[in-house]
N, C-alpha and C positions, 0 to 999 in steps of 0.2 A: 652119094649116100641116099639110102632108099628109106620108105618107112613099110609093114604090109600094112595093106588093107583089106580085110574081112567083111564083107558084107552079109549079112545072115537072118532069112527071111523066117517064117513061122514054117514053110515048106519045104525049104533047100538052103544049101549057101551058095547064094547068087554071086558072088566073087569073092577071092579068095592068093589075090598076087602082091609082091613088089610094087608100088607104085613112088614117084617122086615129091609128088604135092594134093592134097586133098581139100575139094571144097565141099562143105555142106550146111546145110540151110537150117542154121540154127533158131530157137524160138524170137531171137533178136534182131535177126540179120544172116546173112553170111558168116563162115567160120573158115577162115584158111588154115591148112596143117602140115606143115613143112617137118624132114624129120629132125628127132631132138626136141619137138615139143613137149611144153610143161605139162604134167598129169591131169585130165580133167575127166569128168563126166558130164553130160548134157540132155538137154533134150532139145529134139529136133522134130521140126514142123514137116510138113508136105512139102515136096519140093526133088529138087533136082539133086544130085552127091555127082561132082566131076573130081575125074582123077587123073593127071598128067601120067603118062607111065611112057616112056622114050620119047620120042616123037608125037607121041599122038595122046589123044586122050579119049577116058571110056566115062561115059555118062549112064546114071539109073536113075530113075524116078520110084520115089521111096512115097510112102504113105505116113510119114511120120516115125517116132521109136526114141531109141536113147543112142548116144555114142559113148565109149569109151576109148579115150587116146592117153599114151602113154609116149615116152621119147621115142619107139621105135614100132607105134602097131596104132593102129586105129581097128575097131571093133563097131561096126555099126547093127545092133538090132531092131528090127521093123515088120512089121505085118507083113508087108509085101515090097518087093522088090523088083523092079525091073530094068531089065538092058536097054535104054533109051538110044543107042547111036542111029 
């Protein structure tokens, strides 16, 4: 079971796939998102967004924004986005 994850800067949409488990850096701490999660929205600090997707995983460095998750999507918007690997 997969969730998408959307990433979408004020520029472009820096990703945009399937991924397995999502982490981002929420104002509190870390935020894990496996799919089937419960309905939130948030805000999120500066920091790192990793996402397992098969074998491997794809990192961005985000400048902060909001996320919206739902059981089967994560939505993350931010000023800027980028592919950290």
């Amino acid at each position: 079971m997969t969730t998408r994850l959307q990433i979408v800067a004020l520029d472009k949409m820096a990703f945009d796939e399937d991924v397995d488990s999502v982490s981002l850096p929420g104002i509190d701490g870390r935020l894990g998102v496996l799919p089937r999660h419960a309905p939130i929205v948030t805000v999120l600090a500066a920091g790192s967004v990793s996402a397992r997707q098969g074998g491997g995983t794809v990192k961005f460095s985000l400048t902060g924004g909001f996320a919206q998750i739902s059981s089967d999507k994560v939505t993350i918007l931010a000023d800027a986005a980028e592919r950290a690997d």
